[in-house]
C-alpha positions in Angstrom: 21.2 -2.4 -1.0 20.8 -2.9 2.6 22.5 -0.9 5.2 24.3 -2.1 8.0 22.0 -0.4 9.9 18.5 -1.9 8.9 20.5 -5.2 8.8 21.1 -4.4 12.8 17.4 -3.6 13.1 16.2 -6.5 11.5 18.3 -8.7 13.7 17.0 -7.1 16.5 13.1 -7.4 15.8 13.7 -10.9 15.1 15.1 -11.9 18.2 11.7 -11.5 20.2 13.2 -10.0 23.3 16.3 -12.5 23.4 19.2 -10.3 24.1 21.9 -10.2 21.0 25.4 -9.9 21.6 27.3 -6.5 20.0 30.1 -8.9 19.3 28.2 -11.5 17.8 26.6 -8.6 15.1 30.1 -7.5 14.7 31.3 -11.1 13.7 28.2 -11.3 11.7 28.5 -8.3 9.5 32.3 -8.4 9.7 32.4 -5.2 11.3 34.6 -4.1 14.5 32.3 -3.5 18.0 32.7 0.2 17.6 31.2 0.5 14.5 28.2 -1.9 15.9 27.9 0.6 18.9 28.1 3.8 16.4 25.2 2.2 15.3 23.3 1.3 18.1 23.6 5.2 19.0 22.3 6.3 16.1 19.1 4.2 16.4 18.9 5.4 19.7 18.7 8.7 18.4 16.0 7.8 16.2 13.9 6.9 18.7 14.7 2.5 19.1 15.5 1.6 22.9 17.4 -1.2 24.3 18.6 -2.4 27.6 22.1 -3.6 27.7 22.6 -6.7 29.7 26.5 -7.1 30.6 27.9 -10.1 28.9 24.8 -10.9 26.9 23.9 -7.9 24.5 21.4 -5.5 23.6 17.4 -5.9 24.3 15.1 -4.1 22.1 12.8 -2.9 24.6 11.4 0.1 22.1 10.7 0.3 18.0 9.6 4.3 16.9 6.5 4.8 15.0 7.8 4.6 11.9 8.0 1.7 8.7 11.5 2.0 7.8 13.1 -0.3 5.3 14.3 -2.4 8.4 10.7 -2.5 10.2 8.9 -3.5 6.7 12.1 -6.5 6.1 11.7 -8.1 9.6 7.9 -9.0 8.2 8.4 -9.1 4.6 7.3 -12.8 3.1 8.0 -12.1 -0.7 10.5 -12.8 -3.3 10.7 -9.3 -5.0 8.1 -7.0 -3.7 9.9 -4.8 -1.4 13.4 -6.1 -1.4 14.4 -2.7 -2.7 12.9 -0.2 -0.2 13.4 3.9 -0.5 12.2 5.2 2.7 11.8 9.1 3.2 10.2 10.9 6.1 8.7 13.5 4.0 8.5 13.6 0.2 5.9 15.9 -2.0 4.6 12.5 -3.4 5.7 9.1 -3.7 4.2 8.6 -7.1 6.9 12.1 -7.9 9.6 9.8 -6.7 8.6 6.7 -7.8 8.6 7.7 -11.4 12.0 9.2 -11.0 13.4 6.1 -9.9 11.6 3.8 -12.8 13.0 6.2 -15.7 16.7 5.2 -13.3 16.0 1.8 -13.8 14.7 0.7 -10.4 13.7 -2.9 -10.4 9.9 -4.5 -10.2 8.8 -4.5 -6.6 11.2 -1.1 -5.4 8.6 0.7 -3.1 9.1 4.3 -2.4 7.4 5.1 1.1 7.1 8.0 3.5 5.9 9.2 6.4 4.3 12.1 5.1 3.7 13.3 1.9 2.8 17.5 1.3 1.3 17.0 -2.2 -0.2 13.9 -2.3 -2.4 12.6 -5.2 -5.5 10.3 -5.9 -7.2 10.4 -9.2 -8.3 12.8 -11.5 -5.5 14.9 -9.5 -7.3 15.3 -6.6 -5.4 16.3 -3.4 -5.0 13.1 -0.8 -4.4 13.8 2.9 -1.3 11.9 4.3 -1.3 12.8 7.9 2.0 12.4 9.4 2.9 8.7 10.4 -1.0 7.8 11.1 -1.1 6.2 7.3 0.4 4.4 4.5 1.6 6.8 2.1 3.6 4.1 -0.9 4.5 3.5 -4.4 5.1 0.4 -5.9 7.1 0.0 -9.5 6.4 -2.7 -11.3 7.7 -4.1 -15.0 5.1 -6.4 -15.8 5.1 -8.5 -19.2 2.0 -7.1 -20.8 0.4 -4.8 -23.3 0.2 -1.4 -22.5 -3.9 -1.8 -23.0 -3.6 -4.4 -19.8 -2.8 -1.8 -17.3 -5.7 -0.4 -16.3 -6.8 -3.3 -14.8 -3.4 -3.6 -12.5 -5.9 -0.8 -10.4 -8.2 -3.9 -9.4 -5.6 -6.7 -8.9 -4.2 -4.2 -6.4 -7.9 -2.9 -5.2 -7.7 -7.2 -4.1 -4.6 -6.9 -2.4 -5.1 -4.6 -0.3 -8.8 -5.8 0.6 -6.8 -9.2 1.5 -4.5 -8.1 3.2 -6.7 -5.8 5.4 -9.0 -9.2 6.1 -5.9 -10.8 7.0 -5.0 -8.4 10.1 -8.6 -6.7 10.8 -11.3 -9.1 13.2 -14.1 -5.9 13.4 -14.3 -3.9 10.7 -15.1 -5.6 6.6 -13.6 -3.6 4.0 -14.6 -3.6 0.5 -13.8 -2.0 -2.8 -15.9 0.7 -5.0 -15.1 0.5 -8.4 -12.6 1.6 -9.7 -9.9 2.0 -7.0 -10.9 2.7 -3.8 -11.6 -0.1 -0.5 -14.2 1.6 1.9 -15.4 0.3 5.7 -19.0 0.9 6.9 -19.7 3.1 3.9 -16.1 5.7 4.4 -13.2 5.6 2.6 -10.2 4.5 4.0 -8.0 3.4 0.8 -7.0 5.0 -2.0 -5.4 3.5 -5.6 -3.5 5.6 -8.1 -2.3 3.9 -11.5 0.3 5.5 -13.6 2.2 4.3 -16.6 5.4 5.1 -18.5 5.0 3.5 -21.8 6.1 3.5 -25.4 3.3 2.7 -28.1 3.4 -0.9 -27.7 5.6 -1.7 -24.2 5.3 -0.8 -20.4 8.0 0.7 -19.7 6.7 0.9 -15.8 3.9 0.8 -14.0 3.5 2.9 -10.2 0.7 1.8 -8.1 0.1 4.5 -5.3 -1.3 3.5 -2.1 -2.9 5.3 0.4 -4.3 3.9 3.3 -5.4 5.9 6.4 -4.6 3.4 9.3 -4.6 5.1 12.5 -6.4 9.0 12.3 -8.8 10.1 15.0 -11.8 11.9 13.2 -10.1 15.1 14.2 -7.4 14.1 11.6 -9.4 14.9 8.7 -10.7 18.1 7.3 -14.4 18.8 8.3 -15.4 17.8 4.4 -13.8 15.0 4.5 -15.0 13.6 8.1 -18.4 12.4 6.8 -16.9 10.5 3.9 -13.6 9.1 4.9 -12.5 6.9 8.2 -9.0 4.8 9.4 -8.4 1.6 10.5 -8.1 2.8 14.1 -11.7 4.3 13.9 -13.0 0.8 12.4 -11.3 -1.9 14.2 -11.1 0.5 17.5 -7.2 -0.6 17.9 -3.8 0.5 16.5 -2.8 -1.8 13.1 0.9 -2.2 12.9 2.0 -0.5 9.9 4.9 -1.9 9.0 3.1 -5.8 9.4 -0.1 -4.4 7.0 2.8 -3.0 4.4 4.5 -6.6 4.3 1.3 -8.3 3.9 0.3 -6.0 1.8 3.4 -6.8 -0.7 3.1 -10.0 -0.1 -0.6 -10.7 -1.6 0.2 -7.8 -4.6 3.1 -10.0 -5.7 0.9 -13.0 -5.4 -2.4 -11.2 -7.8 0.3 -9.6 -10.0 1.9 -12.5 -11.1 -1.6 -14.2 -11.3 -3.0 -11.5 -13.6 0.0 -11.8 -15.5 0.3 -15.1 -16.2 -3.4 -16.3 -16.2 -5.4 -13.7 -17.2 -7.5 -11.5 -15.1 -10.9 -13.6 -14.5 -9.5 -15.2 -11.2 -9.0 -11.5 -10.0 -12.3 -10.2 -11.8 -14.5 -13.1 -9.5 -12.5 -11.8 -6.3 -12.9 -8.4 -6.9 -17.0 -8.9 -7.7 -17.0 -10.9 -4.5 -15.6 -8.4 -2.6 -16.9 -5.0 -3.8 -19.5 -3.0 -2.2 -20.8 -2.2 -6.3 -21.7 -4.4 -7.4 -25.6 -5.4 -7.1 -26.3 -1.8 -6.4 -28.1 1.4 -8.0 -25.7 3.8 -9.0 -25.5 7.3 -10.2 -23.1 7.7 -12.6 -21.7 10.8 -13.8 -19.5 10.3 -16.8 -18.0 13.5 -19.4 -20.5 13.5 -21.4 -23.4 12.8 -18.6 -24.9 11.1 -16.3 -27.4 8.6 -14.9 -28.9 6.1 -12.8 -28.6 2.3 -12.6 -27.3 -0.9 -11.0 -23.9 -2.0 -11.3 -23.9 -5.9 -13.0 -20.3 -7.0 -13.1 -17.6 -5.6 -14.3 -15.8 -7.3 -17.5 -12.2 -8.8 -18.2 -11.1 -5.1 -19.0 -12.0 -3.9 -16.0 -14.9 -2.1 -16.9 -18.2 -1.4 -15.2 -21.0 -2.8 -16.5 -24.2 -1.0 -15.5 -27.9 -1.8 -16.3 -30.7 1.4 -16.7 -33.9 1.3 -15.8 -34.7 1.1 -19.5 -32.7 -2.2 -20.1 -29.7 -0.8 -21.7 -26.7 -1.8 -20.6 -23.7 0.8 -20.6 -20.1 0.0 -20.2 -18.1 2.5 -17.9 -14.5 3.1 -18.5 -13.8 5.8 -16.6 -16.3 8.2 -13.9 -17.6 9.0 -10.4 -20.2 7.3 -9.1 -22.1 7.6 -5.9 -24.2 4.0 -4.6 -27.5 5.4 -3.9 
C-alpha cells in the first residue's frame, strides 16, 4: 500500500521543476490542504526542499540521499517488481526481513531495502559491508513456478540483470560477472548475489535474491583487506550513479530474465551470462571441499554449473566453490 506521502513525492519528482499546486494534490488524493501541508513538513524534515511560489505551488528544488519507496516509484518501469516496497533506514539484513515477510505472505516482486544493514551477508555466511547510503543493500521475493532443483540458477538470471542494468547507466567502467554470483569492474568486486529458498520437498515456497551493490564508496570506505579486492561505481565511472534510477532499472530487467527463465528455459540467460562473464575462457584455480585445482573455465551448463577443463583433459563439473582467475 502506498502512503499518501510517497504518493506526494512521486508527484513531485515527476513534475520536472513545474511547480504543483497544494490544492490540486489535495483534490487529487481527496485530502483537505492541511493534511497536504502536514505532509509537505514532514518531508521537509526528512531532508526534501521546495520553494513555494504564491498561487502556483510547491517546487521541488532538493531530494535527500536516500531510495525510499517514493524515489524508487517515480523511476519504476515494471508490472510487479517493486510495486510493494519495505523501506528501512537500518535493518540487521534484508535477507532477515525478507524471509520474514515471504513466510507473511508477501507477494512476488516485494523488495525489502535499506540504507544500511549491521549484519549483512554474502555466501557461505561471509560478512558483507553496507556502508551507510553509499550502496544498494536489497531483497527481492519472488514465487516463481518451478522445481525447487531450478533455483540455483535464479543466482545467474539475476547475476544478468544487474550486469544490464549497470551497462544501461555506466559510459566508463564494463562490468562483468564471476561465476557464480558476483559482477566485478577492472578486476574488483563491486556486486554481490545471495540466493535463499524456503521450500517444501517438491514446491518453492519463496525465493530471496540479496543484492549488494557498492555504488558510491571512496576507497577509504572499505576495510584495508578489502581495498585491493573490492571497488564502487563511483571509483569506476568517476561520477555519482543515482540510486534509486539503478534500483528501478535494476527491477525492471530481473522481471524481464525471470519471467524468461521461467517460461523458456534458461539457455537464453546461460548465452548472456557466458557472453558477459569475466570466467569464462580463463585458467582457474579451483578450490572445492574435497580439493583443489587448476584449469580453464569452458562454459557453464543449463544447471548452472561450471564446467572446467584440466590440463590432463578431464573435464570437471563445479557445483559449488571459490575460485580465483589466475
Amino acid at each position: 500500500m502506498t502512503s499518501m506521502k510517497d504518493k506526494i513525492v512521486k508527484k513531485l519528482l515527476a513534475s520536472n521543476g513545474e511547480a504543483v499546486s497544494g490544492q490540486q494534490l489535495a483534490d487529487e488524493f481527496n485530502v483537505s490542504r492541511t493534511a497536504i501541508w502536514k505532509h509537505m513538513k514532514t518531508l521537509q524534515e526528512e531532508g526534501y526542499s521546495f520553494e513555494t511560489i504564491k498561487k502556483k505551488g510547491y517546487v521541488l528544488t532538493g531530494v535527500p540521499n536516500t531510495v525510499t519507496a517514493a524515489q524508487i516509484k517515480a523511476e519504476l518501469q515494471t508490472e510487479q517488481f517493486g510495486q510493494d516496497i519495505y523501506y528501512y533506514d537500518v535493518v540487521d539484513s534484508t535477507q532477515n526481513i525478507a524471509h520474514r515477510l515471504a513466510q507473511d505472505g508477501a507477494k512476488h516482486g516485494t523488495v525489502v531495502i535499506s540504507e544500511e544493514q549491521t549484519a549483512g551477508k554474502g555466501r557461505l555466511m561471509r560478512p558483507w559491508e553496507s556502508t551507510r547510503q553509499k550502496g544498494i543493500w536489497l531483497t527481492v521475493i519472488l514465487r516463481p513456478d518451478v522445481p525447487p532443483h531450478r533455483a540455483p540458477q535464479f543466482t545467474l538470471v539475476t547475476a544478468v540483470a544487474v550486469v544490464q542494468a549497470l551497462q544501461e547507466l555506466l559510459v566508463q567502467a564494463k562490468p562483468q560477472i564471476k561465476w557464480p554470483n558476483d559482477v566485478l569492474i577492472n578486476g574488483k568486486k563491486c556486486t554481490g548475489i545471495l540466493t535463499e529458498m524456503q521450500a517444501e520437498s517438491d514446491v518453492i515456497q519463496a525465493l530471496l535474491i540479496g543484492i549488494g551493490i557498492n555504488v558510491s564508496q571512496s576507497e577509504a570506505d572499505f576495510p584495508k583487506e578489502l581495498q585491493s579486492i573490492a571497488t564502487s561505481l563511483k571509483l569506476e565511472e568517476g561520477i555519482d550513479i543515482d540510486r534509486s534510477k539503478l534500483i528501478a532499472t535494476l527491477l525492471h530487467k530481473l522481471e524481464i530474465y525471470t519471467a524468461l527463465y521461467v517460461t523458456d528455459g534458461f539457455d537464453q540467460i546461460r548465452k548472456l551470462w557466458e557472453a558477459n562473464s569475466c570466467t569464462i575462457g580463463q585458467r582457474l584455480e579451483v578450490t572445492t571441499a574435497r580439493e583443489t585445482f587448476i584449469g580453464e573455465a569452458i562454459g557453464i551448463t543449463n544447471d548452472g554449473v561450471l564446467r572446467v577443463q584440466k590440463d590432463d583433459g578431464e573435464v570437471k563439473e563445479i557445483y559449488t566453490a571459490d575460485i580465483k582467475i589466475l
